[in-house]
DSSP file (Angstrom, degrees, kcal/mol; ACC not computed):
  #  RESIDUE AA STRUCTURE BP1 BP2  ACC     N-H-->O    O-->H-N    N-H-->O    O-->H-N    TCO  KAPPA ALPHA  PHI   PSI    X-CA   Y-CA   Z-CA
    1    1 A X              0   0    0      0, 0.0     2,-0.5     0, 0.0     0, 0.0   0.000 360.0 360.0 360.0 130.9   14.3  -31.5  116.4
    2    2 A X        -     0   0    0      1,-0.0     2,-0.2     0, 0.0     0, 0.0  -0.822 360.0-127.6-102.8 120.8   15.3  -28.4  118.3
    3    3 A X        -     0   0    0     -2,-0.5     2,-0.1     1,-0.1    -1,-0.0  -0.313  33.6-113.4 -67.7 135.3   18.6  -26.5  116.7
    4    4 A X        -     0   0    0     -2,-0.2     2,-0.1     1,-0.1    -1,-0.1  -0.476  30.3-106.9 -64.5 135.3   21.2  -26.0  119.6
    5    5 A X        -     0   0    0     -2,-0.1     2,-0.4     2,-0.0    -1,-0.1  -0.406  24.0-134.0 -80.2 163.5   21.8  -22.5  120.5
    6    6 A X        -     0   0    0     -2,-0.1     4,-0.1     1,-0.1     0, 0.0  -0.764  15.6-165.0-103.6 138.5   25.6  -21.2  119.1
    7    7 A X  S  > S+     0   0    0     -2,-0.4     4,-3.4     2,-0.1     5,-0.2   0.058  76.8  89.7 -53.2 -16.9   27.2  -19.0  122.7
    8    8 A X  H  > S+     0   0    0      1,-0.3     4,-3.6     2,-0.2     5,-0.3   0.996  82.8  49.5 -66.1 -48.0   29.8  -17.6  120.0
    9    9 A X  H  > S+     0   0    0      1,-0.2     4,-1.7     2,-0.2    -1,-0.3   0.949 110.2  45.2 -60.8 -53.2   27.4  -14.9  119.4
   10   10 A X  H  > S+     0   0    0      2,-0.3     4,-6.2     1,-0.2     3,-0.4   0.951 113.7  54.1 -33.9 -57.8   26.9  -13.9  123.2
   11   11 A X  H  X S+     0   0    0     -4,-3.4     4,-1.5     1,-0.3    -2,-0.2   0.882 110.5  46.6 -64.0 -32.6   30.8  -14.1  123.7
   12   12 A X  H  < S+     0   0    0     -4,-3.6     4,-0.4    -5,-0.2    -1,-0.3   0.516 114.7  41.1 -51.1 -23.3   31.0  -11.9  121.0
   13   13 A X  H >X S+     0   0    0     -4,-1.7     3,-2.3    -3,-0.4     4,-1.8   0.857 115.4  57.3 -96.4 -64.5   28.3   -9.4  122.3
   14   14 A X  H 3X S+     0   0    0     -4,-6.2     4,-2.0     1,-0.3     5,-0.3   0.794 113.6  37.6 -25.0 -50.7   29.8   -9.9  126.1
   15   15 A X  H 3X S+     0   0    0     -4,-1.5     4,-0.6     1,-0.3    -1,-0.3   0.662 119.4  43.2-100.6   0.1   33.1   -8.8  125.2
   16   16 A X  H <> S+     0   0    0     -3,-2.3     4,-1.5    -4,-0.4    -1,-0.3   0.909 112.6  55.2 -83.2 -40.0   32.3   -6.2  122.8
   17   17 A X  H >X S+     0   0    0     -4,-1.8     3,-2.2     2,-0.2     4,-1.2   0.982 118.5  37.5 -51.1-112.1   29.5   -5.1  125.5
   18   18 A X  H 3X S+     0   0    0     -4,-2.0     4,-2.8     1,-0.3    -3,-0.1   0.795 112.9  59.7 -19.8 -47.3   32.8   -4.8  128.2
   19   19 A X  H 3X S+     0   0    0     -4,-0.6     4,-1.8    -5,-0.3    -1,-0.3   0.946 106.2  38.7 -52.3 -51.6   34.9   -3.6  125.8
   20   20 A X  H <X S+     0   0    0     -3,-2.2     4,-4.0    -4,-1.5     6,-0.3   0.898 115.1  57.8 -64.5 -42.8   33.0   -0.3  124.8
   21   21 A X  H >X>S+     0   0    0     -4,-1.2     4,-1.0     2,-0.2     3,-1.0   0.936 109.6  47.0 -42.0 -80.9   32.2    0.1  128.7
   22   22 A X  H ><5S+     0   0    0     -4,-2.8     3,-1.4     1,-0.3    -2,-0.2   0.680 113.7  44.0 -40.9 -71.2   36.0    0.0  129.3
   23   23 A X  H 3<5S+     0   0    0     -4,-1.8    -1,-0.3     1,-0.2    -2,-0.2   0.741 126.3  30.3 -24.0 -54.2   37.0    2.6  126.5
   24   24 A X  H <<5S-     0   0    0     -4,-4.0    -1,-0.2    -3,-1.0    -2,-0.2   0.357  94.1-131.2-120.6  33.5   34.4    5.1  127.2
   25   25 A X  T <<5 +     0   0    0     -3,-1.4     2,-0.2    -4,-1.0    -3,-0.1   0.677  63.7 126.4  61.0   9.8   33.6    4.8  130.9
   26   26 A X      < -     0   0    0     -5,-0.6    -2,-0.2    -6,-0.3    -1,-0.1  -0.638  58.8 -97.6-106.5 172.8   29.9    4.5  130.5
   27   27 A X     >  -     0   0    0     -2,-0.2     4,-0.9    -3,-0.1    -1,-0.2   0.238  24.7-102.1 -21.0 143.9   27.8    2.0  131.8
   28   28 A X  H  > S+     0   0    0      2,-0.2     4,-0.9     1,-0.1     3,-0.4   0.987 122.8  48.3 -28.0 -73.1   26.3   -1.3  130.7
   29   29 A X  H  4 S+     0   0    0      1,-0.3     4,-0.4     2,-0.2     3,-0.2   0.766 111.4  49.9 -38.5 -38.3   23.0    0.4  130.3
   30   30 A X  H  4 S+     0   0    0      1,-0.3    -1,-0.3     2,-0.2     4,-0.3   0.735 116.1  38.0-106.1 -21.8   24.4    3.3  128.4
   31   31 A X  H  X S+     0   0    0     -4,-0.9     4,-0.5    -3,-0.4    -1,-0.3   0.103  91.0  96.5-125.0  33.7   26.5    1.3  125.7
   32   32 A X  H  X S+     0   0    0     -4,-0.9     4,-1.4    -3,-0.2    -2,-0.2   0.728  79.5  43.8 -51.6 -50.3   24.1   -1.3  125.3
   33   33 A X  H  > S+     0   0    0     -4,-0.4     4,-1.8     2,-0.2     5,-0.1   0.752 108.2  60.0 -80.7 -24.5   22.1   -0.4  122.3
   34   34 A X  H  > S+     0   0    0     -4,-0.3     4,-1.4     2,-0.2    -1,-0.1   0.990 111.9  39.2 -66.5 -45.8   25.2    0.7  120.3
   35   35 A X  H  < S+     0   0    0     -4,-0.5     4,-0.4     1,-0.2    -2,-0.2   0.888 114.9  53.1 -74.3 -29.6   26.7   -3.0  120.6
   36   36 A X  H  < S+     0   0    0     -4,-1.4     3,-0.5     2,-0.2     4,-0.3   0.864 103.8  60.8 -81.4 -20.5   23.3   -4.6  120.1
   37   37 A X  H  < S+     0   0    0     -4,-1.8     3,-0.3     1,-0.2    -1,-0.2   0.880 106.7  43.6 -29.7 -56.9   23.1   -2.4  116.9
   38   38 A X  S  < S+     0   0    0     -4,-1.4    -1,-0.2     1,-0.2    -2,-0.2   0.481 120.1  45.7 -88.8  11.6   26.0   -4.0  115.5
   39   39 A X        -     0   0    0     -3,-0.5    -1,-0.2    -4,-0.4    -2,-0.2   0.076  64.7-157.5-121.6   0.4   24.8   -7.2  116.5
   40   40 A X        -     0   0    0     -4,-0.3     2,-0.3    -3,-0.3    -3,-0.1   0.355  32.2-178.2 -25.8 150.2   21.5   -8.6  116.1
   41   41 A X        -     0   0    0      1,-0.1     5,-0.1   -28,-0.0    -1,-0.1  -0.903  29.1 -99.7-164.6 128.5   21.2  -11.6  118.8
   42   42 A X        -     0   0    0     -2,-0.3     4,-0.3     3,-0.1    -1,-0.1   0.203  42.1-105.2  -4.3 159.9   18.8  -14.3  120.0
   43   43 A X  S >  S+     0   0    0      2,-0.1     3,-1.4     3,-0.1     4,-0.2   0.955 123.1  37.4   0.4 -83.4   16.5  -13.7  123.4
   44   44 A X  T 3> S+     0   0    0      1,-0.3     4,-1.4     2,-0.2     5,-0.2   0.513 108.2  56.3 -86.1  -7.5   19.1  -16.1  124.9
   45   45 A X  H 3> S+     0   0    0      2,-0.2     4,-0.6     1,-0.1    -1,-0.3   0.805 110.8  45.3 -61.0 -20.9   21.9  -15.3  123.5
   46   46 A X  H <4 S+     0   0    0     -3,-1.4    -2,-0.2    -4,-0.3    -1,-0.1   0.534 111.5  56.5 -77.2 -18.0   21.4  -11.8  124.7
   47   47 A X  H  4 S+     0   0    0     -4,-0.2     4,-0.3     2,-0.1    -1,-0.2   0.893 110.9  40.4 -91.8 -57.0   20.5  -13.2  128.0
   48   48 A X  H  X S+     0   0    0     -4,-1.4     4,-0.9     1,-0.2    -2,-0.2   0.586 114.9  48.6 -72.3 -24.3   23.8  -15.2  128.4
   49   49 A X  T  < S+     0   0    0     -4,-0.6     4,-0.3     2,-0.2     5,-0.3   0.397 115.1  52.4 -93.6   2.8   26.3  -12.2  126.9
   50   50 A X  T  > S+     0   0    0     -5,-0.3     4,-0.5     2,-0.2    -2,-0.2   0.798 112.1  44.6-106.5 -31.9   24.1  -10.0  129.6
   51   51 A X  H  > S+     0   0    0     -4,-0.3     4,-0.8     1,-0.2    -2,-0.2   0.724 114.3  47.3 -87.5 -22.3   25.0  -12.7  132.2
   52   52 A X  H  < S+     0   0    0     -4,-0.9    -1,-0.2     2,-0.3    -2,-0.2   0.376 109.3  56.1 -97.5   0.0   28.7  -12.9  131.3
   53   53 A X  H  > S+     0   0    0     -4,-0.3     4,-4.0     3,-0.1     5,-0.3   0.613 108.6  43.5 -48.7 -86.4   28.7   -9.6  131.3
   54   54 A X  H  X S+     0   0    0     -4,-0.5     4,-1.4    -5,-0.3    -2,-0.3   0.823 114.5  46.0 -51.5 -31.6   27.5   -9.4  134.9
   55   55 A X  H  X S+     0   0    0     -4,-0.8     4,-2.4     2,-0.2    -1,-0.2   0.826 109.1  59.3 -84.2 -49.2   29.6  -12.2  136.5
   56   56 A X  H  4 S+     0   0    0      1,-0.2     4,-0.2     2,-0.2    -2,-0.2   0.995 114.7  40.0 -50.1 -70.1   32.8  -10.4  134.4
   57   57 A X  H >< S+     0   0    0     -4,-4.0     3,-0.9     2,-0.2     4,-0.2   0.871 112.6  51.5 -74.5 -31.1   31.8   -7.0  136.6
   58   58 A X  H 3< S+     0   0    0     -4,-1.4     3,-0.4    -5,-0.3    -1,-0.2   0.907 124.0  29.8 -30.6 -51.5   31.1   -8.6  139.9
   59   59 A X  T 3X S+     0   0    0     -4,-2.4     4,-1.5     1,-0.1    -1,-0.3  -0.120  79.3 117.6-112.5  22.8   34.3  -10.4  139.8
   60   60 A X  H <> S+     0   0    0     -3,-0.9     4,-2.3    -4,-0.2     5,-0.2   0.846  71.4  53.8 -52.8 -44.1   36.4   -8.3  138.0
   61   61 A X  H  > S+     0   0    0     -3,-0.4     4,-2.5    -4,-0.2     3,-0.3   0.996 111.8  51.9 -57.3 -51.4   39.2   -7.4  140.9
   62   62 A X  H  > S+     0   0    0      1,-0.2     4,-3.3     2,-0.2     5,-0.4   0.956 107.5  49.6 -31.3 -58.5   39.6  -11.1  141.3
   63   63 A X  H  X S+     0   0    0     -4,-1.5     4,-1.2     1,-0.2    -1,-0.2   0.906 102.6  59.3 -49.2 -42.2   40.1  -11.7  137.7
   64   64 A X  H  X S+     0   0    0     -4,-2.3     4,-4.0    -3,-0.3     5,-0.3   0.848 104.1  53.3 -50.3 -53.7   42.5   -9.3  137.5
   65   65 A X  H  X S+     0   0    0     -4,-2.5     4,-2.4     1,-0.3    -1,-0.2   0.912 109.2  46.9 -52.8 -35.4   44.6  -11.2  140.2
   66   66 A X  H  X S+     0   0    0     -4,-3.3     4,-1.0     2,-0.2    -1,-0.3   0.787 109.5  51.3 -94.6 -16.4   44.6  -14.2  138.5
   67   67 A X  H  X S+     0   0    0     -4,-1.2     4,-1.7    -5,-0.4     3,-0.2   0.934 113.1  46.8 -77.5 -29.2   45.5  -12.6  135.2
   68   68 A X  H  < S+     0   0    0     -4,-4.0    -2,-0.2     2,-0.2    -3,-0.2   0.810 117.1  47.1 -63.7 -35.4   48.6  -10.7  137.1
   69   69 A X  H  < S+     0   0    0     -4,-2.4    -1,-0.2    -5,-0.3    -3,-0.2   0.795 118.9  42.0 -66.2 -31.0   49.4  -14.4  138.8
   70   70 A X  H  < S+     0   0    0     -4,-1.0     2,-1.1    -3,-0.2    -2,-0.2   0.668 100.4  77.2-107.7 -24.5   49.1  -15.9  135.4
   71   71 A X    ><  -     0   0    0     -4,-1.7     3,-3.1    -5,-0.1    -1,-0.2   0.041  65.6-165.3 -50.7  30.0   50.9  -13.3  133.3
   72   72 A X  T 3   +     0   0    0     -2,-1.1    -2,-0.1     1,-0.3    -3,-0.1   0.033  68.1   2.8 -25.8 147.2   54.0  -13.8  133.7
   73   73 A X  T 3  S+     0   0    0      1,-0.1     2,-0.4     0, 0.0    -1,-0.3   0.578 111.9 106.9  62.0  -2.9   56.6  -11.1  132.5
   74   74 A X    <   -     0   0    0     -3,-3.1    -1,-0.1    -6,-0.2    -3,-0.1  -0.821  63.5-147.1-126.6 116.7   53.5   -9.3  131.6
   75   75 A X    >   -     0   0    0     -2,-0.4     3,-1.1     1,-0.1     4,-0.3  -0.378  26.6-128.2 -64.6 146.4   51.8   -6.0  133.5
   76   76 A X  T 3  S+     0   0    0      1,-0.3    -1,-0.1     2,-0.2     8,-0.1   0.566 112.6  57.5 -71.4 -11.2   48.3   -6.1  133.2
   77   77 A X  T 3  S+     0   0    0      1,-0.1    -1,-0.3     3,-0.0     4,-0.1   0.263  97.8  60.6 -94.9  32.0   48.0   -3.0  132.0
   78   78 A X  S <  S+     0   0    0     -3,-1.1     2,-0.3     2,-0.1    -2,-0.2   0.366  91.1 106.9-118.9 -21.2   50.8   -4.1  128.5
   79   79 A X  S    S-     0   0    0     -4,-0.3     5,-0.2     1,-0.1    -3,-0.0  -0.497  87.6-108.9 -79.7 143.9   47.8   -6.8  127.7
   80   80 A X     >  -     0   0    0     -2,-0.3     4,-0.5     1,-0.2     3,-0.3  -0.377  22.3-126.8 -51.8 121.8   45.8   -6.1  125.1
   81   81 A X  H  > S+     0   0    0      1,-0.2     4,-1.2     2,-0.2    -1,-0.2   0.709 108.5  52.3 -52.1 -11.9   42.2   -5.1  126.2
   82   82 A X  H  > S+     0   0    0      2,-0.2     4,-2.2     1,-0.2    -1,-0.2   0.762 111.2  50.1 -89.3 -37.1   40.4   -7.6  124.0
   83   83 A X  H  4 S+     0   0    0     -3,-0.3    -1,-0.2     2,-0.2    -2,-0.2   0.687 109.3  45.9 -93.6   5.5   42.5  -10.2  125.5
   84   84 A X  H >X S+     0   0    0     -4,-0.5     4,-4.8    -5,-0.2     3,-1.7   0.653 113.4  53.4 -78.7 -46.7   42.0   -9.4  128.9
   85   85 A X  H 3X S+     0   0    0     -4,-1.2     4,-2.3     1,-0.3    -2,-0.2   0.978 114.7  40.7 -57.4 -66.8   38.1   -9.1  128.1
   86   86 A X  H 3< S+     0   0    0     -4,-2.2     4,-0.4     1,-0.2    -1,-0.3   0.435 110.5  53.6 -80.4  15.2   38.0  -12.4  126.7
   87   87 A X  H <> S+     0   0    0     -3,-1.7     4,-0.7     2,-0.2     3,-0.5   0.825 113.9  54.7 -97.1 -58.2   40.4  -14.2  129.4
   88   88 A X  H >X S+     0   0    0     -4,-4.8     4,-2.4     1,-0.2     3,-2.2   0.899 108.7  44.7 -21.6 -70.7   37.7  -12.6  131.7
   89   89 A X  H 3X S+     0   0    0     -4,-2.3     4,-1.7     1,-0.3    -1,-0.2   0.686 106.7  53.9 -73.6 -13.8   35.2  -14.0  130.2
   90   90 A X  H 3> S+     0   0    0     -3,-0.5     4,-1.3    -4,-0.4    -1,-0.3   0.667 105.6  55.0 -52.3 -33.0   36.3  -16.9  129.9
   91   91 A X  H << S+     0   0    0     -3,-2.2     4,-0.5    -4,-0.7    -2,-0.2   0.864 105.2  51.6 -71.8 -48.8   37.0  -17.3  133.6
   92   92 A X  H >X S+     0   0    0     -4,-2.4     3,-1.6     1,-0.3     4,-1.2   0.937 109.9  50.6 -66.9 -43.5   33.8  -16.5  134.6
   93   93 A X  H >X S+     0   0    0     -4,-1.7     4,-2.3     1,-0.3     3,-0.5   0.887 113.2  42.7 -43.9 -48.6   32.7  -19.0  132.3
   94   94 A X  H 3< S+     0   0    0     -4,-1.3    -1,-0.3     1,-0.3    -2,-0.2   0.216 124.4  42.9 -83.0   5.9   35.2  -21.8  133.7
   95   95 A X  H <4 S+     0   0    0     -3,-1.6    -1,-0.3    -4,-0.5    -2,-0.2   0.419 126.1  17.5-151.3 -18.7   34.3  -20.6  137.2
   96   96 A X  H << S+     0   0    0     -4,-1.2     2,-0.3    -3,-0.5    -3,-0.2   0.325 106.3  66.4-168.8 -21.8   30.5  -20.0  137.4
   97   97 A X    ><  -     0   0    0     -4,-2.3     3,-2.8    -5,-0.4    -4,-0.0  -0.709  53.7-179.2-131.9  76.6   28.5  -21.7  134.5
   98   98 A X  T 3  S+     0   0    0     -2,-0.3    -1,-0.1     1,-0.3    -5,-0.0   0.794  78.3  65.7 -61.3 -14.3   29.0  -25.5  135.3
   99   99 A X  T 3  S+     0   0    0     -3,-0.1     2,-0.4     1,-0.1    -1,-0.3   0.350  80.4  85.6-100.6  31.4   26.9  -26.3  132.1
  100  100 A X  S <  S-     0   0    0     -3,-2.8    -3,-0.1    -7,-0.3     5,-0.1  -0.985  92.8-116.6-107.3 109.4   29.5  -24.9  129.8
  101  101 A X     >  -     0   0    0     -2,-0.4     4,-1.0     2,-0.1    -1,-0.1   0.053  17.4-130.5 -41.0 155.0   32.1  -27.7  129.0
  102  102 A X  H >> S+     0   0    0     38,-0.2     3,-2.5     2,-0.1     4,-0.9   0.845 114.5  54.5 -84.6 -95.2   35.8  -26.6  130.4
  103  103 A X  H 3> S+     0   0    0      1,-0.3     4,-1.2    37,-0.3    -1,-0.1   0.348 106.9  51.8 -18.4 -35.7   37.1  -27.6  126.9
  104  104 A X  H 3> S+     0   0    0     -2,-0.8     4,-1.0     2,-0.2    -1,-0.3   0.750 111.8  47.2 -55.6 -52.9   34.2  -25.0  125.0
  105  105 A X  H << S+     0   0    0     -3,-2.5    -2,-0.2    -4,-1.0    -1,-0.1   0.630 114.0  43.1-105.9  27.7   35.1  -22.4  126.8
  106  106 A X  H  X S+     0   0    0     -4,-0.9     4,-1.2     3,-0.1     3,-0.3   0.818 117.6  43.3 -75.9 -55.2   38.6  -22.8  126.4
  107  107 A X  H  < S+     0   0    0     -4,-1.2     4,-0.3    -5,-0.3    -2,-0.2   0.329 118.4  50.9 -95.3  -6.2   38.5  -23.6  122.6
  108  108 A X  T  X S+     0   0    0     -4,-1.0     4,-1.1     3,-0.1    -1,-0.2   0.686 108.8  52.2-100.4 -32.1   35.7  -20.3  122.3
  109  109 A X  H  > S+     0   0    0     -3,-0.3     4,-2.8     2,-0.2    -2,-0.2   0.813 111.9  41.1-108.5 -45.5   38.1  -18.1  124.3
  110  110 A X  H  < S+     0   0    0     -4,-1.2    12,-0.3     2,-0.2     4,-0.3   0.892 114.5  59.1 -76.1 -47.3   41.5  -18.8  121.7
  111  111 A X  H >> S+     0   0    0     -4,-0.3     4,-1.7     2,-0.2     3,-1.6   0.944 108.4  41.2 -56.2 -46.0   39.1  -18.6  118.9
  112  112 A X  H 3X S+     0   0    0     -4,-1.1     4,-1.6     1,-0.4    -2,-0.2   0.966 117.1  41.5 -81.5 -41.6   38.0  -15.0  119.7
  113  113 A X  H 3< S+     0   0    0     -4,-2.8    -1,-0.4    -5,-0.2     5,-0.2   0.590 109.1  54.6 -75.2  29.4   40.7  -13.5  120.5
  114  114 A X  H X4 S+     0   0    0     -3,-1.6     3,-1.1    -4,-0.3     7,-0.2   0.885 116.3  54.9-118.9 -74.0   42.9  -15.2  117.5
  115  115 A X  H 3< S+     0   0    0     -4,-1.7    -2,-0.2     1,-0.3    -3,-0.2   0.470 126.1   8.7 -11.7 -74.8   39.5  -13.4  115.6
  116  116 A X  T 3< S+     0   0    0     -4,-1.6    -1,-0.3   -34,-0.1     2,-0.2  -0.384 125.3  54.8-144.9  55.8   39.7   -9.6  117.0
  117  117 A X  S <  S-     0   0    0     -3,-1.1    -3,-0.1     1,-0.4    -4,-0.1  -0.405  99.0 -39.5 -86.5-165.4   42.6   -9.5  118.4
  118  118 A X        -     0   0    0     -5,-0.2    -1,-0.4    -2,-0.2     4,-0.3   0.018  44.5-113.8 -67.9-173.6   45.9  -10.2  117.6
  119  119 A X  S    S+     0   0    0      2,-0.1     3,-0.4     1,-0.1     4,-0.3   0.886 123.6  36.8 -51.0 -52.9   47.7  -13.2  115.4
  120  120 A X  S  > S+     0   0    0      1,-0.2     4,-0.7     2,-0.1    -1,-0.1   0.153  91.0  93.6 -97.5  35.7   49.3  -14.3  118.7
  121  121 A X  H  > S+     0   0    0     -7,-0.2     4,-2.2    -3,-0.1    -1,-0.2   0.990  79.3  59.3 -91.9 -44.1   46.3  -13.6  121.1
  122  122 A X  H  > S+     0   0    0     -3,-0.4     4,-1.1   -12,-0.3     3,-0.3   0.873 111.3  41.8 -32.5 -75.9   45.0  -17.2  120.8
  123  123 A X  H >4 S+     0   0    0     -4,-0.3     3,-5.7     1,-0.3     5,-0.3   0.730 114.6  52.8 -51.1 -96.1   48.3  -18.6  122.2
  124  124 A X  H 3X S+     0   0    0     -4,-0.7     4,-1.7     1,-0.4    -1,-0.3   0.427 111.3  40.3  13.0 -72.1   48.6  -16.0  124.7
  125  125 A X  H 3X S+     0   0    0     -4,-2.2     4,-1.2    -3,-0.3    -1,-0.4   0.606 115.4  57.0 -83.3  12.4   45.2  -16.3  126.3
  126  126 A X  H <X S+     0   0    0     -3,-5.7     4,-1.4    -4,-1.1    -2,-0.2   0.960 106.6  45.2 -60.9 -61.9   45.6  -20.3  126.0
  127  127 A X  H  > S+     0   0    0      1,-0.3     4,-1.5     2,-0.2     5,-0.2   0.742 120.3  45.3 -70.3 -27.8   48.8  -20.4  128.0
  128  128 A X  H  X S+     0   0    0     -4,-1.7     4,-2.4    -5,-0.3    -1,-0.3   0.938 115.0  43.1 -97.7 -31.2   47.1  -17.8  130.7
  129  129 A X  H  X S+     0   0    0     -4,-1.2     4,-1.1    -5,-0.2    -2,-0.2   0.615 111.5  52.7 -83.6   6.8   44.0  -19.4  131.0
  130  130 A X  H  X S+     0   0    0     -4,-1.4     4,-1.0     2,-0.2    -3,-0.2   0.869 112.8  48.8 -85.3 -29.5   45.9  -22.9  131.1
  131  131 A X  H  X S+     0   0    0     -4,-1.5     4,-1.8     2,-0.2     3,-0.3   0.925 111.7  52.1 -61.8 -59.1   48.1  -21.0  134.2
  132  132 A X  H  X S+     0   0    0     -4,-2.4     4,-2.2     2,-0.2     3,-0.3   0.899 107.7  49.5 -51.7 -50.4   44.5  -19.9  135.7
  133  133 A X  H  X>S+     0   0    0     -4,-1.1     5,-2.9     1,-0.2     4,-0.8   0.890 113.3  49.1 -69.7 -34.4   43.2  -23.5  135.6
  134  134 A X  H ><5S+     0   0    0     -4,-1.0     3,-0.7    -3,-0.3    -1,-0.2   0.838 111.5  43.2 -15.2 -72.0   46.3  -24.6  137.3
  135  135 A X  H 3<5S+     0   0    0     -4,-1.8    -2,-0.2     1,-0.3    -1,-0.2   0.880 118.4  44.6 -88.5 -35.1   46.3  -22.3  139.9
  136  136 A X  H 3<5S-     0   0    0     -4,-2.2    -1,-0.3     2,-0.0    -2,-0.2   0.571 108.3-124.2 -87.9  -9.4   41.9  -22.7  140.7
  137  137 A X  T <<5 +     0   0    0     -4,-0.8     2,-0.5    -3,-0.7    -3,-0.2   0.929  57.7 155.8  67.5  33.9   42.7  -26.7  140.3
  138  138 A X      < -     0   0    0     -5,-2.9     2,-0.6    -6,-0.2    -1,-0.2  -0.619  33.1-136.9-108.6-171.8   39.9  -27.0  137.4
  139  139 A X        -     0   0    0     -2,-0.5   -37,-0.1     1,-0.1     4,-0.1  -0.937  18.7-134.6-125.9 136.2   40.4  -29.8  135.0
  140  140 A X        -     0   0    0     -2,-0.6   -37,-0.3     2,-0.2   -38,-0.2   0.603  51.5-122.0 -63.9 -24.3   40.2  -30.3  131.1
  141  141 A X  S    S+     0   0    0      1,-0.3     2,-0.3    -3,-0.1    -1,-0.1  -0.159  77.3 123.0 106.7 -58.6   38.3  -33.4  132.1
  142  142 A X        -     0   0    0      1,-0.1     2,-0.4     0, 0.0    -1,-0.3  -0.330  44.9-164.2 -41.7 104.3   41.0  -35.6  130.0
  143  143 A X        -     0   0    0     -2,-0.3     2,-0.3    -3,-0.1    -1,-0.1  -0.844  19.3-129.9-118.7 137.8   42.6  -38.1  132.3
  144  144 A X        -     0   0    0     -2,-0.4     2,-0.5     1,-0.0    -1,-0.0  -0.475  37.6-120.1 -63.4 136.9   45.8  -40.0  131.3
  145  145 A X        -     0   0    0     -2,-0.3     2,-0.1     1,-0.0    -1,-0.0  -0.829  19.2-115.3 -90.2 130.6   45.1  -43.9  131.9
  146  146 A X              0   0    0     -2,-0.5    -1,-0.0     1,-0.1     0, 0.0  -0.290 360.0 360.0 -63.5 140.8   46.9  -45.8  134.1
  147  147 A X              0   0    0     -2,-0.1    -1,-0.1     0, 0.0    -2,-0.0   0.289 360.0 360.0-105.9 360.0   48.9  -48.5  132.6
């Protein structure tokens, strides 16, 4: 019986990975071993926080739009960086990796930032990435039954 790999750890390396890139303006490459320092990680988890990494910077301008469309009342630069980073990554997720359940990386996304973030960053990025699914048309999957 083969254990199923945990992602937590990846989304955690991704956004910690992005995070330190933001702050100090270096690279991937160059603040890579400091975050895998603090971090010990799988092959494939490293593989997958490396890919969600990469999708996050491809598509970054985009994202950014859809977090200013989906903010309301809030400038993007007034969001917290950790809860932009993990909204990101989330997106990318919901957007790019069809074999990640919409509902995982929803319920992965509220968990980290509730984590290392704020109190109210879990609401926060629910209600924007519930606006983002909205506006892209993707679907929880849940369908009300017709009576």
């Amino acid at each position: 019986m083969t254990m199923k790999l945990s992602y937590r750890p990846a989304r955690v390396f991704a956004m910690q990975l992005l995070y330190a890139m933001e702050i100090t303006g270096s690279t991937a490459g160059e603040a890579l071993p400091g975050v895998l320092e603090s971090q010990p990680l799988q092959d494939d988890q490293k593989k997958y926080g490396m890919k969600l990494v990469d999708l996050v910077q491809a598509h970054r301008e985009e994202l950014d739009e859809d977090i200013k469309a989906c903010s309301v009342h809030w400038e993007i630069d007034r969001i917290a960086k950790i809860d932009c980073i993990v909204a990101r990554i989330a997106m990318v997720e919901l957007l790019f990796v069809p074999d990640i359940p919409v509902k995982v990386a929803l319920s992965e996304a509220v968990q980290i930032s509730t984590k290392y973030s704020t109190d109210s960053s879990g609401a926060f990025v629910n209600g924007l990435l519930s606006g983002f699914m909205n506006k892209r048309g993707i679907s929880t999957g849940i369908q009300k039954k017709d009576k």
